[in-house]
C-alpha positions as CSV (number, residue, x, y, z in Angstrom):
1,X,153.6,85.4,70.2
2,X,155.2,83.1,67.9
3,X,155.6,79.2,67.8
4,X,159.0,77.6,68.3
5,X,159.8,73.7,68.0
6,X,163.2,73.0,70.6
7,X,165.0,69.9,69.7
8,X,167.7,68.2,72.1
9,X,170.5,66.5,70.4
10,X,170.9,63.4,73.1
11,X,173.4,60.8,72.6
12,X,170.4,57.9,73.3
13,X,167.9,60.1,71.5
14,X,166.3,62.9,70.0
15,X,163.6,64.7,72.3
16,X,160.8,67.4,70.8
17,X,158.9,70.2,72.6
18,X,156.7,72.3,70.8
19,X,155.0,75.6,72.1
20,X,153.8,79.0,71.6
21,X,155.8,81.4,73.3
22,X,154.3,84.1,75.3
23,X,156.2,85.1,78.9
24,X,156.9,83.2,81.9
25,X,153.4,81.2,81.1
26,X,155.3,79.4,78.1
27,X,154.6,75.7,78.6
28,X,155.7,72.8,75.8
29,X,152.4,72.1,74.4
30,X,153.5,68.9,72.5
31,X,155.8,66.6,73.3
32,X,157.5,63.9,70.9
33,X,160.7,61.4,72.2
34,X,162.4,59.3,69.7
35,X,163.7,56.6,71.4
36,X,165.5,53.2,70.9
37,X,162.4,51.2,71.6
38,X,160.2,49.0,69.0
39,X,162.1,51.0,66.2
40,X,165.2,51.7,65.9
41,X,167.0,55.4,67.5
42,X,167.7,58.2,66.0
43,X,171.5,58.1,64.5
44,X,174.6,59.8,66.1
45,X,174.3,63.2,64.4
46,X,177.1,63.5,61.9
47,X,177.6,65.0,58.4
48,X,177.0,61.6,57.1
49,X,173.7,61.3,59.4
50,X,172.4,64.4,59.5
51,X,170.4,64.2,56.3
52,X,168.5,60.6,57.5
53,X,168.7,62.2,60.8
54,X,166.4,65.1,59.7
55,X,164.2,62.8,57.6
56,X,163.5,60.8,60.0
57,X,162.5,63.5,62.5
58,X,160.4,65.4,59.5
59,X,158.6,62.2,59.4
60,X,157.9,61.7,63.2
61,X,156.7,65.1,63.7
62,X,154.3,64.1,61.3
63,X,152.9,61.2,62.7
64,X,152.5,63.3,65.9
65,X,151.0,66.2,64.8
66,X,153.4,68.4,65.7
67,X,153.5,71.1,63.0
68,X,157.2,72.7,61.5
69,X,158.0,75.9,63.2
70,X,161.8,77.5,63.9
71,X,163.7,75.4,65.2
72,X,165.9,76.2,68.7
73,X,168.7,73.1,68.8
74,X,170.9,71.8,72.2
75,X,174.0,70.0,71.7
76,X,175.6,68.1,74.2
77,X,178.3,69.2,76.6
78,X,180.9,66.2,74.9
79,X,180.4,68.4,71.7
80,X,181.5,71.3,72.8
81,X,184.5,73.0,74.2
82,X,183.9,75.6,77.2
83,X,186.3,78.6,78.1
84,X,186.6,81.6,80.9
85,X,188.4,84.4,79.8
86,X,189.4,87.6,81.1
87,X,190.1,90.9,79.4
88,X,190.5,94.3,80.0
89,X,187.5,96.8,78.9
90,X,186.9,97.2,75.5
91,X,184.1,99.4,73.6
92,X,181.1,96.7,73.3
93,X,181.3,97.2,69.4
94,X,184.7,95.5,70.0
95,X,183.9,93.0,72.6
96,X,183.4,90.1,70.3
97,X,186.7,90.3,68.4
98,X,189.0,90.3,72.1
99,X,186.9,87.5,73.3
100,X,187.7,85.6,70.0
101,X,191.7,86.3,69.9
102,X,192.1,85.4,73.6
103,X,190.1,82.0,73.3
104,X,191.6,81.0,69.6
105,X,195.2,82.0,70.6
106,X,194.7,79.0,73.8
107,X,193.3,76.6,71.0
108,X,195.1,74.2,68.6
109,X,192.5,74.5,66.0
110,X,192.3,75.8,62.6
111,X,189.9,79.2,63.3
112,X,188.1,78.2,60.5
113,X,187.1,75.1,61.7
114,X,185.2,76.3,64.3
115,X,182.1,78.4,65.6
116,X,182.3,80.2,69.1
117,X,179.7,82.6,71.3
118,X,180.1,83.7,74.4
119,X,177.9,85.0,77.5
120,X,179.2,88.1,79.4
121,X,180.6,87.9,83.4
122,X,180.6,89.7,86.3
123,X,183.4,91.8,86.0
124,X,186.5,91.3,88.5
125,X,187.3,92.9,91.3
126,X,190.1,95.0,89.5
127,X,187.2,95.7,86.7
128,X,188.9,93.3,84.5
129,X,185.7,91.5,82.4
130,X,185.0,88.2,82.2
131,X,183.1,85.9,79.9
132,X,182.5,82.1,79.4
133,X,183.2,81.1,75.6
134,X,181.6,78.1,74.2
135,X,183.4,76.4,70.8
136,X,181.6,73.9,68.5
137,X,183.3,72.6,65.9
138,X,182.2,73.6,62.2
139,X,181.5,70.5,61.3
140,X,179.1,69.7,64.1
141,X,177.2,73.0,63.1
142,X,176.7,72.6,59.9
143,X,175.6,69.0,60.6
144,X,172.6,70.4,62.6
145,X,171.9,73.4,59.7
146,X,171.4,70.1,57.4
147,X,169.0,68.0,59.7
148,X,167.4,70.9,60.2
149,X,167.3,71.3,56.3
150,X,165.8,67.6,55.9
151,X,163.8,68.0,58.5
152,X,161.9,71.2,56.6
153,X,162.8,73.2,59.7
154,X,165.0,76.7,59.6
155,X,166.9,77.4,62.3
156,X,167.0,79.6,64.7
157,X,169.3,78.7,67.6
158,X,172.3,76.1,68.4
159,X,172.9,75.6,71.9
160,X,174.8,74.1,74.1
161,X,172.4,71.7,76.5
162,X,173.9,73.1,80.1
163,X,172.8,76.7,79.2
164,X,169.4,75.2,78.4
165,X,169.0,73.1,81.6
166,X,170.0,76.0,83.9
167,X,167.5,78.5,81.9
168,X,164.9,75.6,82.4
169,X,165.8,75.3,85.9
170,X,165.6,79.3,86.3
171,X,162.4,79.7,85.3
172,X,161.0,76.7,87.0
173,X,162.6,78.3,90.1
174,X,161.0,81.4,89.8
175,X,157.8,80.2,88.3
176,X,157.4,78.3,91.8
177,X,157.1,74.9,90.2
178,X,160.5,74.4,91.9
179,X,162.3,74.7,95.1
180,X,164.5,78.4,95.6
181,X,168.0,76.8,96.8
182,X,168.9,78.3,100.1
183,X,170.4,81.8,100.1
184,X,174.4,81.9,99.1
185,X,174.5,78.6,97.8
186,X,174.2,77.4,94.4
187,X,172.3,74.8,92.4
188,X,173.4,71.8,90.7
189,X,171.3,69.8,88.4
190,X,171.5,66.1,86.7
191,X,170.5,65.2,83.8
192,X,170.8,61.7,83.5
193,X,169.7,58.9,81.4
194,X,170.6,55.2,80.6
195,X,173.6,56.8,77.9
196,X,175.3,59.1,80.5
197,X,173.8,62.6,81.3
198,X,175.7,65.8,82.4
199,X,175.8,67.6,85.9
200,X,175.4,71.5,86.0
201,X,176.1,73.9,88.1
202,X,173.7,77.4,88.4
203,X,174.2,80.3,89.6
204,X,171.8,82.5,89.5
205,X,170.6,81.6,85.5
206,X,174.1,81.5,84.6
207,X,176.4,78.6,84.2
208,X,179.1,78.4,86.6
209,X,180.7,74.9,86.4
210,X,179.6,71.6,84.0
211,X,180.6,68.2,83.0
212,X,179.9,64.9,81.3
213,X,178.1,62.1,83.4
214,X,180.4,58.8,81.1
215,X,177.4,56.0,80.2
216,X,179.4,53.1,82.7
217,X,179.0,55.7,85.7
218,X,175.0,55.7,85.6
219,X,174.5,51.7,85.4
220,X,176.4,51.4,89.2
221,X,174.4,53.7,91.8
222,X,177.9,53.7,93.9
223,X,179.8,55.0,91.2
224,X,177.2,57.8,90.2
225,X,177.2,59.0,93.6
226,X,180.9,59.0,93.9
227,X,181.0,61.1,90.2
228,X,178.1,63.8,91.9
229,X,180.5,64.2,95.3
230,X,183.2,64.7,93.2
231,X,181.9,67.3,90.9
232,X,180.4,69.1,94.0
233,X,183.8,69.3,95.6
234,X,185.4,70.6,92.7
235,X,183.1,73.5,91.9
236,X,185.4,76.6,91.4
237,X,182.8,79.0,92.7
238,X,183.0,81.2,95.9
239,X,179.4,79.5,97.1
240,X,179.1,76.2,97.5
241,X,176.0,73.8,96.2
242,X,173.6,73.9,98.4
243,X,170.6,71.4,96.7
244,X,171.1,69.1,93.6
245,X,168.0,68.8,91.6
246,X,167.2,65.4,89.7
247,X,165.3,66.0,86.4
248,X,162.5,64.1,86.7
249,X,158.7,64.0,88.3
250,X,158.6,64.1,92.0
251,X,157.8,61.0,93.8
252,X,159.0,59.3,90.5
253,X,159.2,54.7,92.2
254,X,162.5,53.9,91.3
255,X,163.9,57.3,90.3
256,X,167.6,59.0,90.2
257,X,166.5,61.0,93.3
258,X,165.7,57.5,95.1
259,X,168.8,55.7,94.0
260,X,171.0,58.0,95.1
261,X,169.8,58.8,98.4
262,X,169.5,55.1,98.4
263,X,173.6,54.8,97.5
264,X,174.2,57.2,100.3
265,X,174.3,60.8,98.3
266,X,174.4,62.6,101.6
267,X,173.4,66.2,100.4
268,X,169.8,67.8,99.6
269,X,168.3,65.9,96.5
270,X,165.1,67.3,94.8
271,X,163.0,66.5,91.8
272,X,162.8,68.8,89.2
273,X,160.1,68.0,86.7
274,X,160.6,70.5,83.1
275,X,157.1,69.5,82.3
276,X,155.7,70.3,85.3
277,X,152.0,71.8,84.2
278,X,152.8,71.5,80.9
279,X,149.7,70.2,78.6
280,X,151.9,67.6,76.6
281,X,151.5,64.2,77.8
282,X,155.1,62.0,78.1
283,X,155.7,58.8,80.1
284,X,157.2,59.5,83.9
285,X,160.5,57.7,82.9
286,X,161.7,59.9,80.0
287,X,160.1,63.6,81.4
288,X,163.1,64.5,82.3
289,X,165.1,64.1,79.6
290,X,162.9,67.1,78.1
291,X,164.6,69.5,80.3
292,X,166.9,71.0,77.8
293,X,163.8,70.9,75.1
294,X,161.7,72.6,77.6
295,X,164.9,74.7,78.6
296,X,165.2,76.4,75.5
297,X,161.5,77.4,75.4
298,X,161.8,79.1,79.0
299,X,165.1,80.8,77.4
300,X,163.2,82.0,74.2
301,X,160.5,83.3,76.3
302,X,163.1,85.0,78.7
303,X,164.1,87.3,75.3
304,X,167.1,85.6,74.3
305,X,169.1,82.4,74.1
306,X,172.5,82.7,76.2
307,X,174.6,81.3,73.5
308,X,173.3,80.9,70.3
309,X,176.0,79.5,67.6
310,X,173.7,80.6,64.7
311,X,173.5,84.0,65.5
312,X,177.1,84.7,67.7
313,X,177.7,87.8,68.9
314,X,179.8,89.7,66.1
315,X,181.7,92.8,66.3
316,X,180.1,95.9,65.2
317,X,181.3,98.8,63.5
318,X,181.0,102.8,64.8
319,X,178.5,104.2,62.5
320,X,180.1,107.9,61.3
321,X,176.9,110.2,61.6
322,X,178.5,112.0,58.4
323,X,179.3,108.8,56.5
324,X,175.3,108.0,57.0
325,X,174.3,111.6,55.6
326,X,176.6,111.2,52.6
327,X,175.5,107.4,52.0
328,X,171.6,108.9,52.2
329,X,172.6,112.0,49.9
330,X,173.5,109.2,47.7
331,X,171.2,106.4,47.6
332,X,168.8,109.4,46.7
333,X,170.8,110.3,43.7
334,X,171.8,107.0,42.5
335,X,167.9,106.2,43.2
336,X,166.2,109.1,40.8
337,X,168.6,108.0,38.5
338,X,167.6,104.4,38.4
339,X,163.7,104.8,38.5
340,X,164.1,107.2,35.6
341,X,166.0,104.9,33.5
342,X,163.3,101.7,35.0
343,X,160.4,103.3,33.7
344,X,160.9,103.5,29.9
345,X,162.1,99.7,30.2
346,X,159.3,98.7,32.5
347,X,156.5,99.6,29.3
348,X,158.6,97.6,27.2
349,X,159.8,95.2,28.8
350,X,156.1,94.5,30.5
351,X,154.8,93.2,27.0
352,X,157.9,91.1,26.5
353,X,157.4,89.3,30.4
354,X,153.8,88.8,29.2
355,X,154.5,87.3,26.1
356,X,157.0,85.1,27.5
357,X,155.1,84.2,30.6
358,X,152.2,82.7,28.2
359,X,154.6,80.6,26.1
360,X,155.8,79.0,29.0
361,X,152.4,77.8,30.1
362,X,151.1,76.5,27.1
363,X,154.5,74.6,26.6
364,X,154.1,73.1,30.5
365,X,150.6,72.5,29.3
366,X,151.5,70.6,26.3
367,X,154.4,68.6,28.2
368,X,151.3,67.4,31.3
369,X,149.5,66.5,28.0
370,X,151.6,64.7,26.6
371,X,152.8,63.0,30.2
372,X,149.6,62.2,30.7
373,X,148.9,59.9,27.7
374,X,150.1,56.5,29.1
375,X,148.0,56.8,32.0
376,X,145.1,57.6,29.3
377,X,145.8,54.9,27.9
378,X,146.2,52.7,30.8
379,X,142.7,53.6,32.3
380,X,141.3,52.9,28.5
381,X,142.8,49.0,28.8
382,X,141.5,49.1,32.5
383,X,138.0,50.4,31.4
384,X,137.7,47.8,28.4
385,X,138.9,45.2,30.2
386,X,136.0,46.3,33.4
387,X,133.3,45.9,30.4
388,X,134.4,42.2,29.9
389,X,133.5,41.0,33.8
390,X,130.3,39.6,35.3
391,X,129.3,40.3,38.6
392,X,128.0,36.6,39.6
393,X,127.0,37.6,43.3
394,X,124.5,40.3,41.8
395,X,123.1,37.8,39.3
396,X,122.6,35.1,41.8
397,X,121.1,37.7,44.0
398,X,118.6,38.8,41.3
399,X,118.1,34.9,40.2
400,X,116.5,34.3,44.0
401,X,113.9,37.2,43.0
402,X,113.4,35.8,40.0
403,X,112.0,32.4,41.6
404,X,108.2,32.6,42.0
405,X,107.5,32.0,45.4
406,X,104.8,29.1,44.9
407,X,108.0,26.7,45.4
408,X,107.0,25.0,41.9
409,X,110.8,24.7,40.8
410,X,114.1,24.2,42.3
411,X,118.3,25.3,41.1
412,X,119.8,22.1,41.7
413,X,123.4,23.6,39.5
414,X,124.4,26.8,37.9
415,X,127.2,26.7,35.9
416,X,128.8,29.9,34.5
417,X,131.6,29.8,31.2
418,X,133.0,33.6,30.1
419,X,133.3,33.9,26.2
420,X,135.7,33.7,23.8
421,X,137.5,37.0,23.0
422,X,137.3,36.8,19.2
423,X,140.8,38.1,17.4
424,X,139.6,41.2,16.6
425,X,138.4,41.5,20.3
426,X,134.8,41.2,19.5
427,X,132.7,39.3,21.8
428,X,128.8,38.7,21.7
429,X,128.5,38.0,25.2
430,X,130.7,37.5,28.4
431,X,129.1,34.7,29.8
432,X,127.0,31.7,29.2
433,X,124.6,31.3,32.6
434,X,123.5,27.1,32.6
435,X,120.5,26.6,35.2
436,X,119.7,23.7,36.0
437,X,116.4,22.9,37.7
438,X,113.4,20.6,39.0
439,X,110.0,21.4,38.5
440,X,107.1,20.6,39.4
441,X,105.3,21.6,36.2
442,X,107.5,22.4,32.8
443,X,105.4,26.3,33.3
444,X,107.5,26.9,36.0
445,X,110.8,26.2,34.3
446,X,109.2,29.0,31.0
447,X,108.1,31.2,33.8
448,X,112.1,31.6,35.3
449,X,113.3,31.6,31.5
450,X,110.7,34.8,30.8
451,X,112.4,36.1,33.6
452,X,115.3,36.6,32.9
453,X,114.0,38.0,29.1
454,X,111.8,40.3,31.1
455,X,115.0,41.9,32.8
456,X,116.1,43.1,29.2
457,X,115.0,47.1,28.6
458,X,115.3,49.0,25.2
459,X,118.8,49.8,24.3
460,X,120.0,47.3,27.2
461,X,119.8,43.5,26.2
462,X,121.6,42.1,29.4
463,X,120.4,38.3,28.4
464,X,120.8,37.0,25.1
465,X,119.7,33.7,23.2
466,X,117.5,32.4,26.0
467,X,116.1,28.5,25.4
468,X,115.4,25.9,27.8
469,X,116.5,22.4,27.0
470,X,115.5,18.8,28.4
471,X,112.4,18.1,29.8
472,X,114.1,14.6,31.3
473,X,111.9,13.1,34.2
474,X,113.9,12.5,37.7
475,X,114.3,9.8,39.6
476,X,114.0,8.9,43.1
477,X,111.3,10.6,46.1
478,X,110.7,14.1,45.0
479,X,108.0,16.5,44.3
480,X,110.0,17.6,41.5
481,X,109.4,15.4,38.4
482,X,111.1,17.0,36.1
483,X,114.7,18.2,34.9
484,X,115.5,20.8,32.6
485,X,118.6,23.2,31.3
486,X,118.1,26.9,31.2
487,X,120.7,28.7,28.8
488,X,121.1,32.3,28.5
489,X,124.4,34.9,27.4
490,X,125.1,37.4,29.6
491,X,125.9,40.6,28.9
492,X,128.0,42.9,31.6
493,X,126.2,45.1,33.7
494,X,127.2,48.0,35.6
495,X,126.4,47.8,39.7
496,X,123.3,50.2,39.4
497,X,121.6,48.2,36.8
498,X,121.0,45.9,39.0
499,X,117.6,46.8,40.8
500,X,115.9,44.1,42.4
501,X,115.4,43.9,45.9
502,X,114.8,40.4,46.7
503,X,111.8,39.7,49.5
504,X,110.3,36.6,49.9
505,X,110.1,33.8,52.9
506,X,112.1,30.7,52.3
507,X,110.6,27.5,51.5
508,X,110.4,24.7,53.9
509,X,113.1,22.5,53.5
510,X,111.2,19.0,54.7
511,X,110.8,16.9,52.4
512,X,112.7,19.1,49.6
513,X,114.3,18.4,45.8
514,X,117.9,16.8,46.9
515,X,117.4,16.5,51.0
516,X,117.5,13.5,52.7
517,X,114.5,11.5,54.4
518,X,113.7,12.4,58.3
519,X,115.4,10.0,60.1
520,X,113.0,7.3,62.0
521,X,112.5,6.9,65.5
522,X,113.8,3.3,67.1
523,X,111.4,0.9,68.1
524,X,111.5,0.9,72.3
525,X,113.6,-2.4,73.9
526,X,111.1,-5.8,74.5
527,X,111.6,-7.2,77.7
528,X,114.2,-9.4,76.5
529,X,116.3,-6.6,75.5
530,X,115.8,-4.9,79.0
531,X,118.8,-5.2,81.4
């Protein structure tokens, strides 16, 4: 089993389906539409696109989860030219080389210029064989090889999108997820969306008959319907369509199915959902523009992909069974010869590699090294410039733990000032922490000061130069007579060091240092005042 990713090339889009294939029980097991929506589309593929192209899709496959894997590509039917030819019989070594003179001799092209394949016919009456020939130009094709190349994907398959539909359709048909058309008739299918789409015809799995859907048919129902008769009428088989099958989910409100039937299509219209049963999840409206995506997987798991411009059939030469033995004779020669001569230089040579492979490392060692030594540099600054900082919210949190819990003083203002970075960048403290506070009793105001000295351990002297200043009495209704100034430098401190856990019930705050009075209750109304 082995994991392919197919891509469809539309004109409005680029549509991803992504599954491991393993027989008829293949099913796209992601899904991933990149639409014109609240982003912009995917460009027109181009050589001047093709690398943003693949870019882009590297990084939506990304975003989706949708791993790389080969990649099996459709191209739409405008980009390619199709051709039935007949020739007489040929040996199949020599197939490929008729089929390419009788289709380049009809074209105006440079041969060079472009890539063909072709998929085998039934054979004329006469025995004449047949084959349609599809033509991309070379351009185009290596347009795809570089978004594939953006896109970190390596390819494995260019197709045209009609061979991928009607393989889609095929296995759909005989998986039972789709209605068998009636015996002797054909199948057409449309894939439409609001750019154009293309219509099909299948017979059998093969493609008998297709064409472009323009984008101004699909906006007027009448029109769409008139393009569908038409391309019915003109189908050059000997059977004639019998059911034309709408890509998309049955039942689907407002659907191609329902519009045409609506617009007076009067022949046998069914829904033909490509992701029928399939464990990716996509929106109703856009399921069926997976059906060459999902197309391609049913081909891949079928063995092969009808027409492959990455791998086109080639002409083969007639192996000589004596040539071979004479090649063999001398390979085998040419080979004892060689490993004899090897060996003496391998001994040499082996110290030599050695020697060589070691001077290369220490040199791409000394170059990270030396690389490296701005950003050494840069995280040095950044860690000197880390030591300079105080962390204010841990220092108020450990001040609050710090406050005895007999309510005997109050912080009425805490002031903070960082200092001065001496020339030489010395500096004996960061900060300088002002408290200001009442008290009830001056002990209170030496027991928060001892505090903070208390917090110092050996080796770590976080506060520096504590004193308390003032001793000025307050004014006004308060418990808290007196005013003074704690002063102590602060030293930084890493997160860790700081260890309290504050835990203590707030004090009442009736009544408190700084709050207003309780307001008094009015005196009732006299009878006088009474209404």
């Amino acid at each position: 089993m082995s994991r392919f990713l197919a891509i469809d090339l539309d004109a409005q889009g680029v549509f991803v389906a992504a599954a491991t294939v393993k027989g008829a029980a293949t099913r796209p097991e992601q899904a991933l539409a990149w639409v014109p929506g609240a982003d912009h589309g995917p460009p027109p593929l181009s050589a001047d696109t093709a690398k943003a192209l693949g870019e882009g899709l590297r990084e939506r496959l990304r975003a989706a989860g949708i791993a790389p894997a080969p990649a099996l590509v459709s191209v739409g039917r405008d980009r390619v030219i199709f051709r039935e030819v007949t020739f007489p019989p040929v040996p199949l070594s020599e197939e490929p080389a008729v089929v390419r003179f009788q289709v380049l001799k009809e074209l105006p092209d440079n041969p060079e210029d472009l890539v063909l394949d072709y998929a085998p016919l039934p054979d004329t009456a006469d025995g004449q064989r047949r084959a349609t020939v599809v033509v991309i130009r070379k351009d185009i094709f290596v347009a795809v090889q570089a978004m594939c190349a953006a896109a970190g994907l390596r390819l494995a398959a260019v197709t045209p999108r009609p061979f991928a539909v009607a393989a889609g359709l095929a296995a759909a048909v005989a998986n039972g997820e789709a209605d068998r058309p009636p015996d002797g008739t054909d199948a057409a299918v449309a894939t439409l969306g609001p750019g154009g789409g293309e219509f099909t015809v299948v017979r059998g799995s093969a493609v008998a008959f297709t064409r472009t859907v323009a984008a101004q048919v699909v906006v007027n129902d009448a029109l769409l319907v008139a393009e569908l008769k038409r391309n019915v009428a003109v189908n050059p088989g000997p059977t004639p369509v019998g059911v034309l099958y709408v890509a998309e989910p049955e039942g689907r409100v407002g659907g191609w199915g329902a519009r045409l039937r609506r617009a007076g299509y009067t022949g046998v219209v069914k829904s033909f959902d490509p992701l029928v049963n399939a464990p990716a999840t996509v929106p109703d409206e856009l399921r069926g523009r997976f059906a060459a995506a999902a197309g391609l997987l049913a081909a891949k798991a079928a063995g092969a992909v009808p027409i492959n411009f990455a791998a086109p059939r080639q002409p083969r030469a007639v192996a000589d069974p004596k040539k071979k033995l004479m090649l063999i004779a001398g390979v085998a020669a040419g080979l004892l010869l060689v490993v004899g001569t090897a060996v003496g230089y391998l001994i040499v040579d082996s110290a030599d590699s050695r020697l060589a492979l070691l001077n290369e490392e220490k040199a791409d060692l000394e170059k990270q090294l030396e690389d490296l030594k701005p950003d050494r540099e840069r995280l040095k600054a950044a860690d000197q410039w880390r030591t300079r900082e105080v962390n204010y919210l841990d220092e108020l949190y450990d001040l609050s733990d710090r406050m005895a819990a007999d309510d005997k003083l109050r912080v009425t203002k805490v002031e903070a000032v960082a200092q001065r970075i001496e020339k030489g960048g010395k500096q004996d403290a960061q900060a300088t922490l002002k408290l200001t506070v009442g008290v009830k009793a001056p002990e209170a105001a030496s027991a928060l000061l001892s505090a903070f000295e208390a917090d110092n351990r050996a080796g770590n002297k976080f506060y520096l130069g504590s004193k308390k200043l003032g001793g000025a009495l307050t004014t006004g209704e308060t418990a808290y007579k007196q005013s003074f100034t704690l002063e102590t430098k602060v030293n930084h401190r890493d997160p860790k060091d700081y260890t309290r856990l504050p835990a203590f019930t707030p004090p009442p705050r009736r009544g408190a240092y700084g709050t207003a009075a309780p307001p008094t209750a009015a005196a009732p109304p006299t009878e006088d005042e009474l209404p």
